[in-house]
C-alpha positions as CSV (number, residue, x, y, z in Angstrom):
1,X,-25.2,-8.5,27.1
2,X,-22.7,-7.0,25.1
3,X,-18.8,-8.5,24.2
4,X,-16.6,-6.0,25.3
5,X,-13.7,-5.4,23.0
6,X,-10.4,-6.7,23.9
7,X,-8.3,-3.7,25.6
8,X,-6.0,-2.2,22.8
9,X,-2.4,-3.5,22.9
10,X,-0.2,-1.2,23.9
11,X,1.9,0.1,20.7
12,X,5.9,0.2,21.1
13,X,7.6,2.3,18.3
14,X,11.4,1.9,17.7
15,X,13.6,4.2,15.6
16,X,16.5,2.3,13.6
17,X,19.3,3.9,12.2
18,X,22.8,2.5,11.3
19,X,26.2,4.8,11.5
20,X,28.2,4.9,8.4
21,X,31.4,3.7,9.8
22,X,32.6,2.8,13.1
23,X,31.8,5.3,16.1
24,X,32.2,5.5,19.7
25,X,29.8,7.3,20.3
26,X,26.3,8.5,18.3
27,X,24.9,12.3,19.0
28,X,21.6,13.1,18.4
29,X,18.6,15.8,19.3
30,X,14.8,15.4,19.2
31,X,12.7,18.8,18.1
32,X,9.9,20.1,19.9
33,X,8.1,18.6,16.2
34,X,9.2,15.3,17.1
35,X,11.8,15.5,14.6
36,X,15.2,13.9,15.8
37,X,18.4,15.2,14.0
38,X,21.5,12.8,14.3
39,X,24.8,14.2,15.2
40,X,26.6,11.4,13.1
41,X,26.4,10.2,9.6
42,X,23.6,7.6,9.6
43,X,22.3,5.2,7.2
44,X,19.5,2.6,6.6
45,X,16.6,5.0,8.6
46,X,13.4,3.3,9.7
47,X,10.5,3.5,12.0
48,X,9.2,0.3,13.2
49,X,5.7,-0.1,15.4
50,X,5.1,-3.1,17.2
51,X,3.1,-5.0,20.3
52,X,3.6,-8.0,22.6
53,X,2.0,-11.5,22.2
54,X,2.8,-14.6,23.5
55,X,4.7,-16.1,20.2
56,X,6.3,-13.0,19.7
57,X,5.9,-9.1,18.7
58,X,3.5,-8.4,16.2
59,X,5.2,-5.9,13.8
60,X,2.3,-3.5,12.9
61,X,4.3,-1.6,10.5
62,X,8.2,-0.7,9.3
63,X,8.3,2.6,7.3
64,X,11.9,3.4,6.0
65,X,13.0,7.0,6.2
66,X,15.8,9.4,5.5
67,X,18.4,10.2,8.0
68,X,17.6,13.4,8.1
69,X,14.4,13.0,8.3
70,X,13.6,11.3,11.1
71,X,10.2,11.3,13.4
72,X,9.4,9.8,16.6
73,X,5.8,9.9,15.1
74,X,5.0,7.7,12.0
75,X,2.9,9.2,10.8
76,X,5.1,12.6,10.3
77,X,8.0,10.7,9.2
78,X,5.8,8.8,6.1
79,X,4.2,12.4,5.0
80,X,7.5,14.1,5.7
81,X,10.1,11.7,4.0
82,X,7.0,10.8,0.5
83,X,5.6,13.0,-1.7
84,X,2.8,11.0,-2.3
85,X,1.4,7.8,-0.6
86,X,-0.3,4.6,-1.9
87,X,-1.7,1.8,-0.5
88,X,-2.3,-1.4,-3.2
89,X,-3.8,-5.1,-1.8
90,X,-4.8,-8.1,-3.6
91,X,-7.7,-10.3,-3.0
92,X,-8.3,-13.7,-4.8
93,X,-11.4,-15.6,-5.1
94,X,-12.6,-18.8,-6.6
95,X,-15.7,-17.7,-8.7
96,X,-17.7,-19.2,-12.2
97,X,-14.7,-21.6,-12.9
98,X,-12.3,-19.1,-12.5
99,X,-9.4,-17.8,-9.9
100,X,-10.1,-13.8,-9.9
101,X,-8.0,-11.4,-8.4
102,X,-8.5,-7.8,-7.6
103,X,-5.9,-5.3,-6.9
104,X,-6.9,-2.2,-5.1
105,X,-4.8,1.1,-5.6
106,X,-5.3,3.4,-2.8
107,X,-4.2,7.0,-2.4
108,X,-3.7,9.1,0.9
109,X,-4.9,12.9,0.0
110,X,-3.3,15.5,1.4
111,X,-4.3,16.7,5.0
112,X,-7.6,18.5,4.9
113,X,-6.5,20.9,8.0
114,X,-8.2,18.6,10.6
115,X,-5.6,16.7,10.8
116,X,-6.9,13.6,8.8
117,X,-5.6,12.4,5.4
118,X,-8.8,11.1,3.1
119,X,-8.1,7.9,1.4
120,X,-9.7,7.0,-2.1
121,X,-9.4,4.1,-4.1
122,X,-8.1,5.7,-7.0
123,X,-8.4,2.4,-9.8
124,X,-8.2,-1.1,-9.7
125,X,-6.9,-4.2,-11.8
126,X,-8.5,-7.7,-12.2
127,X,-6.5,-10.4,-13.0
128,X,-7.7,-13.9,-14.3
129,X,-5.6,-16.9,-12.9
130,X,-2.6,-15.9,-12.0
131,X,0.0,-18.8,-12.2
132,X,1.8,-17.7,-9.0
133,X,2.3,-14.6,-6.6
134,X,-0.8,-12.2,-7.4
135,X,0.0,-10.1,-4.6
136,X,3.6,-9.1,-6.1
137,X,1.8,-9.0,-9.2
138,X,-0.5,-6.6,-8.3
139,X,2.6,-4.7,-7.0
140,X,4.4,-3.9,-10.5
141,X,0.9,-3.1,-12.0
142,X,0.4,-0.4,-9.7
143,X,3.6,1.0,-9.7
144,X,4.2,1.1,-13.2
145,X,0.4,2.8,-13.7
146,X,1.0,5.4,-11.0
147,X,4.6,6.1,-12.3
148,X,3.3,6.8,-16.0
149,X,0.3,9.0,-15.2
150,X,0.6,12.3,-16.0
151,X,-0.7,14.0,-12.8
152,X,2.3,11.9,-10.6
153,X,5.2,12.3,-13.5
154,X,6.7,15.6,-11.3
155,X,6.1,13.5,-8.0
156,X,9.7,12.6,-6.8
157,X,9.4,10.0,-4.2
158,X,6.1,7.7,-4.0
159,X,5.5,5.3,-1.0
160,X,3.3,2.2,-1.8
161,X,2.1,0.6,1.4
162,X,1.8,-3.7,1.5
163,X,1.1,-6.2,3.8
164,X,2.8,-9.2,3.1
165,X,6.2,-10.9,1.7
166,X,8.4,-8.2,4.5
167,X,11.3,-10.6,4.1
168,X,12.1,-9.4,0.5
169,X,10.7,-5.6,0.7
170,X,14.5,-4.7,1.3
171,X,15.6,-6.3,-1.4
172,X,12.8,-5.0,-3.9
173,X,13.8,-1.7,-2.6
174,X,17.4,-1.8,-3.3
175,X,16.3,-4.0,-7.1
176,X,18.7,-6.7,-6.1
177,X,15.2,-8.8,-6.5
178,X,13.0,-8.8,-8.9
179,X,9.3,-7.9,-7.7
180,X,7.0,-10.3,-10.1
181,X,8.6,-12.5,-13.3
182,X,11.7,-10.5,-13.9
183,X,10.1,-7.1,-13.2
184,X,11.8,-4.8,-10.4
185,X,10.1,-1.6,-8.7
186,X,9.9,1.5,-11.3
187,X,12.6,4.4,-10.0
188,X,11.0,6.5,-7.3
189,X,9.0,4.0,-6.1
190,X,9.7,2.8,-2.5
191,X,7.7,-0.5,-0.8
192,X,6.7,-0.8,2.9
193,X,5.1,-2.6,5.1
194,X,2.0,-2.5,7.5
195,X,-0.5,-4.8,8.7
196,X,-4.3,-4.5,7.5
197,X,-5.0,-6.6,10.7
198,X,-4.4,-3.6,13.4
199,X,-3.0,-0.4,13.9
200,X,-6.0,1.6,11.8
201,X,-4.8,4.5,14.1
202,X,-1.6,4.6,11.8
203,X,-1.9,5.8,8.3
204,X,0.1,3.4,6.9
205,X,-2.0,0.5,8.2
206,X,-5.4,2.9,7.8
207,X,-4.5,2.5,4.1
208,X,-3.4,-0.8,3.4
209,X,-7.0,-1.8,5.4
210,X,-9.0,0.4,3.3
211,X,-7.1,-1.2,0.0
212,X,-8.1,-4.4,1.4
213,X,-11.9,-3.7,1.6
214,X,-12.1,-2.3,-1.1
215,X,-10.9,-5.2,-3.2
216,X,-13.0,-7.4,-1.7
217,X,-15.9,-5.3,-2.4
218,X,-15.2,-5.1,-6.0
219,X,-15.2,-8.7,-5.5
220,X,-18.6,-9.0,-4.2
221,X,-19.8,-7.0,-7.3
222,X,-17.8,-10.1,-9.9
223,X,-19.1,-12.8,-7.4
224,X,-23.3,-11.6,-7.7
225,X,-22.8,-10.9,-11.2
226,X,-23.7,-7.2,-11.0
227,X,-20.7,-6.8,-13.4
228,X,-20.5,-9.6,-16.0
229,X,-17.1,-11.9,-16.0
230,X,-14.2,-10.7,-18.4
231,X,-14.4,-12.2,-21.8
232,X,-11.4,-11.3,-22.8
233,X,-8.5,-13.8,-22.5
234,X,-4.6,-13.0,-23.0
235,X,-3.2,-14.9,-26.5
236,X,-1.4,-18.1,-24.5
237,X,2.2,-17.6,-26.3
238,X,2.4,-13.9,-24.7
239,X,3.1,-15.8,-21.2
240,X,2.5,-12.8,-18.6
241,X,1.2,-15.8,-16.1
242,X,-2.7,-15.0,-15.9
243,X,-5.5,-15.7,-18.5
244,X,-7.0,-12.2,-18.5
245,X,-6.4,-8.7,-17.4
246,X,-9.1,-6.0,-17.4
247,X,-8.4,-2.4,-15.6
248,X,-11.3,-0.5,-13.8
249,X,-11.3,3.0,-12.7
250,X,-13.0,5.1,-10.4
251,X,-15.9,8.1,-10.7
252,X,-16.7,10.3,-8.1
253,X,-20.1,10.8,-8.1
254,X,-21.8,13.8,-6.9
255,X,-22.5,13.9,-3.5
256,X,-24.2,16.5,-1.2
257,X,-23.7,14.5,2.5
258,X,-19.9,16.1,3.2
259,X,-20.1,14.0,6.0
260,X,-19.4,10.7,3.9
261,X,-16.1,9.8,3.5
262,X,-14.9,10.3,-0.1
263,X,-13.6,7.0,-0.3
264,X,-17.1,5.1,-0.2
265,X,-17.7,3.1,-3.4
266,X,-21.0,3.5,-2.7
267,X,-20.8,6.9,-4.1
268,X,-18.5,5.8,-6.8
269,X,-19.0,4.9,-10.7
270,X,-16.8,1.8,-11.6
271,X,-16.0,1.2,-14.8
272,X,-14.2,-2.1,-16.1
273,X,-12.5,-1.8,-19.6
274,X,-10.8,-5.2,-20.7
275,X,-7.0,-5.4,-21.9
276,X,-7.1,-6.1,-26.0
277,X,-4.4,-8.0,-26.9
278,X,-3.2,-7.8,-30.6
């Protein structure tokens, strides 16, 4: 006999806004879009998705909006309030004498007109022993790659979706804290949280759960030695905190089954090119 899967938790979805100044009172309307339009100045806009449990409410994801661009739906507010979207993960794993990490980069394409964003793992980045925080890490490699490609340069506001350290995501927002040794987030570039654990019916937790399978999966590849170990170690006086660095990017190949999600690395050519230091 089958297990049946545990019911789905109900979701509860709160929208946060703080007024400007003192008020007595705080207008507001709600669109037949789901849009909601405040009748006072508001600041510090967010959209935060939870459920019960017995410890406490499990946040499943906080995405920070405008003001003025407010949704009761998540979804609509991420896509309506970004320009472009990004999910990036880190894995570690011991393996041949060596702590690896992998950080996946995911991107949300636009709608297709069924109502469903595709999400493809756009490159990845391998790090060697890291001394401390790979996740964060992982964080200021991405940004700063997707921030100087050409094809994003004219894209305004960028949303990178992550799933741990939501303490300090404020504060990385706002640079009053640097993300990784000294390094804040590149202008443009705005961090939120979600969950990789639930809440796949949510783009922003579809994403950072798709980032997070497919670093382990380029994992898999290092661990069974289908792609050899990096060779390549960073000079020890440059001091960047890991021994080696090596970037790998990601080929479509061709594919006649339009059925299969784009995002398979199945269907995908990787190809790992080392750092050279000087």
């Amino acid at each position: 006999m089958k297990r049946r899967k545990p019911p789905k938790r109900p979701r509860a979805e709160y929208l946060y806004a703080t007024t400007k100044g003192e008020v007595s009172e705080i207008s507001l309307t709600v669109g037949p879009d789901g849009s909601v339009r405040f009748g006072t100045d508001m600041t510090d806009a967010r959209i935060e998705t939870t459920y019960d449990r017995l410890k406490k409410p499990k946040l499943v994801h906080r995405i920070g909006v405008e003001p003025g661009r407010m949704y009761v739906e998540s979804n609509r507010a991420l896509l309506a309030n970004y320009d472009r979207v990004f999910a990036v993960d880190t894995n570690t794993r011991d393996m041949h004498g060596h702590r690896v990490s992998v950080t996946a980069v995911v991107e949300a394409l636009p709608d297709r007109g069924d109502g469903n964003c595709p999400l493809d793992p756009i490159f990845f980045v391998e790090f060697l022993d890291v001394a401390s925080n790979p996740e964060q890490l992982g964080w200021v490699v991405a940004a700063k790659n997707i921030t100087s490609a050409e094809r994003y340069q004219s894209v305004a506001k960028i949303a990178i979706v992550v799933d741990c350290d939501e303490s300090n995501i404020r504060a990385y927002n706002e640079r009053r804290l640097p993300v990784y040794w000294g390094k804040f987030l590149p202008e443009r570039v705005t961090l939120m949280y979600a969950t990789a654990d639930t809440g796949s019916e949510y783009l922003a937790n579809a994403a950072i759960r798709h980032a997070d399978y497919t670093a382990r999966g380029v994992l898999d590849l290092i661990a069974t030695g289908r792609v050899p170990m990096n060779p390549q170690r960073v000079p020890a006086d440059r001091g960047y905190g890991y021994s080696g660095v090596r970037t790998v990017t990601v080929e479509k190949l061709p594919d006649d089954d339009t059925r299969r999600t784009r995002s398979n690395l199945v269907h995908s050519r990787l190809r790992f090119k080392p750092v050279a230091f000087a």
